[in-house]
N, C-alpha and C positions, 0 to 999 in steps of 0.2 A: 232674770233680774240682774240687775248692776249690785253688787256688793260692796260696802264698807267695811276696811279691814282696819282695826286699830289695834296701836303699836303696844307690845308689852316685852318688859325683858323677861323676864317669866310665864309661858304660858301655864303650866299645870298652877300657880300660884292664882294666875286670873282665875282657872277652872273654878278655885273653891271659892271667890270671893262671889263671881257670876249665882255659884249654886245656892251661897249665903246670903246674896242677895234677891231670890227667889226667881233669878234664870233658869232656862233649860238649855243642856249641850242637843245639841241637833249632830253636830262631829265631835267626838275624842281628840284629844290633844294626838295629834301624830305628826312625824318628821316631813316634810318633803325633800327627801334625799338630802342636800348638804345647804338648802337654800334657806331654810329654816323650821318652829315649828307654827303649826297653825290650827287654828279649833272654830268652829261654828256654832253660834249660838243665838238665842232667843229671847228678848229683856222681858220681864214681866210683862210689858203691853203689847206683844206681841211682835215688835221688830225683831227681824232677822242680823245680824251683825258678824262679822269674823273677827277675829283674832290674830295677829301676827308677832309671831318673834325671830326677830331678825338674826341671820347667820349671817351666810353668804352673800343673799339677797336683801337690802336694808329696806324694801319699798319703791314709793315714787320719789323720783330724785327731783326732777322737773313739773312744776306747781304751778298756778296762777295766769300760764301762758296759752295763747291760741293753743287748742285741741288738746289741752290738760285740762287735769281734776280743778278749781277753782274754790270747792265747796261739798260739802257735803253737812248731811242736817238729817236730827231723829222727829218725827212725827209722829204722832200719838193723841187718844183723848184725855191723856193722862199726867200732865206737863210736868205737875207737883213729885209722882211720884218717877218720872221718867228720869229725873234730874235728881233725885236721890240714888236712884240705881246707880245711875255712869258714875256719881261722887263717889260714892261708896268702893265701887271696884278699880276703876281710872284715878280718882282722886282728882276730878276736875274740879275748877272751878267757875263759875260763870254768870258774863257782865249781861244784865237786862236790858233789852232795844227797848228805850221808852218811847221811837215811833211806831211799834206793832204793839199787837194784842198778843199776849202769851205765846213769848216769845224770848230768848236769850239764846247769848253764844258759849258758848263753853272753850276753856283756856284752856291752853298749857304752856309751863314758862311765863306766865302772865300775859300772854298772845291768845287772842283770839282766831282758831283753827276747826271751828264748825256753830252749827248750831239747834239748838232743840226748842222745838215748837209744838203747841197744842194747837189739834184741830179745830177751827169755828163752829159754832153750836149747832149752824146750818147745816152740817154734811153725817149724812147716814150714820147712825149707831152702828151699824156693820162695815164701815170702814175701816180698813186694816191699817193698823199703824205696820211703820214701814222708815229705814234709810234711805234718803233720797243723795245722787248724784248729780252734782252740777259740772260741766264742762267749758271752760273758756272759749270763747267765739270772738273776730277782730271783727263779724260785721253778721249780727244775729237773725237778721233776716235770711240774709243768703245762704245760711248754714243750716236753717231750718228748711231751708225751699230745697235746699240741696239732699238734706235727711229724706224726706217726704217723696224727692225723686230717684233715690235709691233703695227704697220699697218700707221704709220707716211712713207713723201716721202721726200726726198732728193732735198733739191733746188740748194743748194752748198756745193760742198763737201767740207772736211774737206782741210784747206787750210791754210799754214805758214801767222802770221800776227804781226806788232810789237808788240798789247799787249798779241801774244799768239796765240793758234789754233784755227780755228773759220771755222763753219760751219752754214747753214742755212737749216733750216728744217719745215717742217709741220705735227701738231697732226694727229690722224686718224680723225677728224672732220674737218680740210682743215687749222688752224690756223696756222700763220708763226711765228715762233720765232728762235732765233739764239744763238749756243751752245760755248762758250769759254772757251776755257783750258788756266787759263793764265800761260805764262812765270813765272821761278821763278824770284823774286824779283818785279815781276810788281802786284803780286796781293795785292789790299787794304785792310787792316786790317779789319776785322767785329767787329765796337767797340757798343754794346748795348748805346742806349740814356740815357739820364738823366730819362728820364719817365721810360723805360724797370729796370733800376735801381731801382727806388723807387716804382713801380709795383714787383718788387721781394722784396723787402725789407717790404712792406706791407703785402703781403703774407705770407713769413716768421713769420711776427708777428702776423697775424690775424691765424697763423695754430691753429684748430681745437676750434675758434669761430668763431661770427658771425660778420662782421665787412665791412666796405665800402671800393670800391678800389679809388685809386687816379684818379681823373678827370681832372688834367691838358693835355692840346693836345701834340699831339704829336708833334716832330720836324720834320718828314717829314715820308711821305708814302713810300718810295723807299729805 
């Protein structure tokens, strides 16, 4: 499976709110040597989700672009309570699509940076709620014909959608994730963070001595 890892500057502080808010840890908060700490968990409706706090490592730097992350979104039959959880621990907040059915995006900074949706009434009560990954495509057919012929399988084809062409697919290892060509004018800028900034501006100046990089966290993993 493709994993959603969101951003916190306190991991052990998410742990309790996660646990307060009737998650389960699936992983312990533990280091990953000097890159950061990180925890794996499980929301009450059953998605899977990580954790990240940023050291060394701040995340993805590069967003929104051909063969980046573009999107990411929680799904569940549970929309009411699913959206209380992330609030409750993230402290999100989140604007309602009034062209879909139960369905909204979730902020941060007043920015719209994912989003959580309820399943439709038609699909299995044993449906597993689940984070889905979406990735940037410059021409969504071809990326899906191109998945499919490097041993990936087709779950839905490539298909007209408002924010663009979208498909759904699986690696050659069984993982689902879903490909979008967006429309022009719908795709969001890829603006580098404040951190990605002065991580280059440190660099710059630290070239060819020896010197420390910045350890401020990051703004978010996504």
């Amino acid at each position: 499976m493709w994993m959603t890892y969101l951003a916190t500057s306190d991991a052990d502080a998410t742990v309790a709110k996660i646990k307060g808010g009737g998650g389960q840890l699936v992983m312990e908060p533990m280091d990953v040597m000097d890159a950061g700490r990180m925890v794996v968990a499980v929301d009450p409706a059953g998605a899977v989700f990580g954790v990240w706090q940023a050291h060394a490592f701040p995340g993805a730097q590069i967003v929104n672009e051909p063969g980046a992350m573009v999107w990411n979104e929680q799904l569940s039959h549970d929309l009411e309570a699913s959206k209380a959880f992330y609030a409750a621990v993230f402290g999100y907040e989140y604007g309602d699509m009034t062209d879909r059915v139960s369905y909204a995006t979730f902020k941060v900074g007043g920015k719209d940076v994912g989003g959580i949706g309820g399943y439709h009434s038609g699909l299995p009560a044993d449906t597993p709620s689940t984070w889905r990954v979406y990735f940037n495509a410059a021409d969504n057919d071809a990326t899906t014909a191109r998945a499919q012929a490097k041993g990936g399988s087709v779950v839905w084809e490539p298909k007209d959608h408002p924010s663009g062409r979208l498909s759904t697919v699986t690696d050659g290892q069984g993982a689902l994730f879903s490909i979008l060509a967006s429309r022009p004018g719908k795709r969001r800028q890829s603006r580098p963070s404040e951190r990605a900034k002065a991580q280059r501006a440190t660099r710059a100046r630290c070239a060819g001595q020896h010197c420390s990089q910045p350890s401020d966290r990051a703004e978010r993993s996504h």
